[in-house]
Each structure stands twice: as C-alpha cells, then as structure tokens.
C-alpha positions in Angstrom: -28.1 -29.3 21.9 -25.9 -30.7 24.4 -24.4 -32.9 21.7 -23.1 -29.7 19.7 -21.4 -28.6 22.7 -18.0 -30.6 23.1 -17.9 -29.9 19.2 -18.1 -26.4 19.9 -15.5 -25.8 22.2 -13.0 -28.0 20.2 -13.5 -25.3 17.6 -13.1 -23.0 20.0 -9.8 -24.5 21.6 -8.3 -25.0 18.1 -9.4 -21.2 17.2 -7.5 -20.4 20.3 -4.4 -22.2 19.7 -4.4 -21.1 15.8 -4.6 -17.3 16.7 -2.1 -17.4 19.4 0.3 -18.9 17.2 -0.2 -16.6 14.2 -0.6 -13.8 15.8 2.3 -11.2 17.4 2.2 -10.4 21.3 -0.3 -7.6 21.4 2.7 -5.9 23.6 4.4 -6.0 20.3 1.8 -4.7 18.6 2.2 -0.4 18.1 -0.7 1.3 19.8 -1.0 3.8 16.8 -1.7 0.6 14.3 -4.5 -0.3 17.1 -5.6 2.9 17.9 -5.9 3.6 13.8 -7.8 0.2 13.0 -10.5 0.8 15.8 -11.1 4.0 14.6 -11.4 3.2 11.2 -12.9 -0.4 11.5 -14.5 -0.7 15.3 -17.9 -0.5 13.8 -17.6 -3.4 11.9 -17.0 -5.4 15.0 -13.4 -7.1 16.8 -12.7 -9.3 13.9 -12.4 -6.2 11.1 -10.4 -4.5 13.8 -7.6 -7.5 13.7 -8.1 -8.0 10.5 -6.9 -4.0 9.8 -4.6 -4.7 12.2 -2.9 -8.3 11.0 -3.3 -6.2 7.4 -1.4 -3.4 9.0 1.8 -5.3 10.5 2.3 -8.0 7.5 2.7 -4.4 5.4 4.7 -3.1 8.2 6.9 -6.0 8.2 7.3 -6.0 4.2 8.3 -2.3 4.4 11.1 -3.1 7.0 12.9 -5.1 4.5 12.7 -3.2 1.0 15.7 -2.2 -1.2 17.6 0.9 0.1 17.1 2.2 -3.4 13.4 2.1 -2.1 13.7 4.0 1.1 12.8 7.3 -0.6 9.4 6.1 -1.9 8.8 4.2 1.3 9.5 7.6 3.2 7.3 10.0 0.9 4.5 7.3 1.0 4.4 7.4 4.9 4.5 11.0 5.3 1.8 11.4 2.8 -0.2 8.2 4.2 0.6 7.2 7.4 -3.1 8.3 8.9 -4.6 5.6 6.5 -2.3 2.5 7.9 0.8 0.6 7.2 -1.2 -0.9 4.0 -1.8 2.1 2.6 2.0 3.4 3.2 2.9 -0.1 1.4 0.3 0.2 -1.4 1.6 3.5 -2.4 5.8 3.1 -2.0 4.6 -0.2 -4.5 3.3 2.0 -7.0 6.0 4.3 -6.4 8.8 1.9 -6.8 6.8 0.3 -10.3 6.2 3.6 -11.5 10.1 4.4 -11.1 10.8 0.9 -12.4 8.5 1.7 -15.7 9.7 5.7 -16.4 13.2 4.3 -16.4 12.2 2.1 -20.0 10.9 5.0 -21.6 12.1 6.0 -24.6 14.6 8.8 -24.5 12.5 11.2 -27.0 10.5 11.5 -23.9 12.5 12.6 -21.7 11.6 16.3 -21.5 8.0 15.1 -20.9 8.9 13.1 -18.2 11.2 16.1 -16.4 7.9 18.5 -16.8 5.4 15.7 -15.2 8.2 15.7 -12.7 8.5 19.3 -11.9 4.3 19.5 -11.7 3.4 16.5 -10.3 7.0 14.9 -8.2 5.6 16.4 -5.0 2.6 13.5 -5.2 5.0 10.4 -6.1 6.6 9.1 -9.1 3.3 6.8 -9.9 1.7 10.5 -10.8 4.6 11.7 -12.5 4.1 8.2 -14.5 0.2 8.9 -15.2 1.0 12.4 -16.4 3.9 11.1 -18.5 1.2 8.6 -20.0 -1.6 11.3 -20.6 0.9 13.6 -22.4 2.5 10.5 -24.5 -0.7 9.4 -25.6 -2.2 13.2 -26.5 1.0 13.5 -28.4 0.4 10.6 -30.6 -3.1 11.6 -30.9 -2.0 15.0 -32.4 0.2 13.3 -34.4 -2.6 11.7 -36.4 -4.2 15.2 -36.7 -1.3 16.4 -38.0 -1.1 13.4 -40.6 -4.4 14.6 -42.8 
C-alpha cells in the first residue's frame, strides 16, 4: 500500500496544477452560474457541479463574441432560458441563428407560409417558426398528391 502512495499524490499534484490552469478564478466566476449548477447538479456530487459550471462559462464566453446580426436571438434565448444555464441560452440562440440562416433559402412561393408560422409561433424563436414552416410545406405537398388522382 505504501508503494501506491507517492504515485497517488503525483496524480494528485498534476490534477492540481491541470485544474488551476484551466480553470477561471472562482472570483471570476458569476455566483448565479454557481448558484444554478448546484442546484441543478449538487446531487450528483462536486465534479457534475464544475462540470455544469465549466459547461456554463465556455457557452458564456461563446455568446460574448457572436455576430451583432445575432444579438436578437442571443437576447430572446436568454430571456426565455436563462433559469436553465448559459448552455441552454447558447443551445437555443444556435438553433435560432440556423433556423434564420435556413428560412432565408426558402423558396419564395413560400413566403406567406413562412409570415403565418411567424405571426403564430415568432414569440417561441425563429427555430419554431422554421418547424411550423416545415410541417405546413410538407402537408402541402402531401395534399398535392391527393389532389393528383
């Protein structure tokens, strides 16, 4: 057993050294991404907890540099996730943004579909504007083939 020992807290030193490297100052860590991630993970223990929070900062720090043209998703994505984390926030401004990316390719005959999933669903993001959009094109072209026989 004693053998192991010296072995054990070289991998503790280097463990040390790695996390206080890679990681921010706690000071500059905000309490609400702490505060959020032992709530939501403390019960699966202090290394889910940094994991939620390292998670939570790496999508804060993405978010800080996005496209201006991106700003508005970014800002309807936190006020509608912000009690689910940074990631969250990121995960759904990404949508957002390829949703707006995709709806700007559509075909023009589609327009008027696109303004009515707009007016319905815009309050919930452009990525459910998009999956309306989707549902109605395909039901279209569904009819369509009833209409053929």
């Amino acid at each position: 057993m004693r053998a192991t020992q010296p072995v054990n807290h070289l991998v503790l030193t280097v463990g040390l050294i790695i996390a206080s490297t890679a990681a921010p100052a706690f000071s500059d860590v905000p309490d609400d991404v702490i505060t959020r991630c032992r709530k939501s993970m403390g019960d699966y223990g202090s290394a889910m907890v940094k994991a939620c929070v390292d998670r939570d900062l790496a999508a804060l720090d993405a978010l800080t540099r996005y496209a201006p043209q991106d700003r508005a998703a970014v800002a309807r994505c936190e006020r509608q996730m912000a009690d689910y984390g940074w990631a969250m926030v990121k995960a759904c401004a990404d949508r957002d943004i390829e949703a707006t990316s995709a709806l700007a390719r559509y075909p023009p005959e589609h327009r008027s579909l696109v303004e009515r999933c707009q007016r319905e669903m815009g309050d919930y993001g452009v990525a459910m504007v998009k999956a309306c959009a989707d549902r109605d094109i395909e039901a279209e072209q569904e009819l369509r083939k009833y209409e053929r026989r």
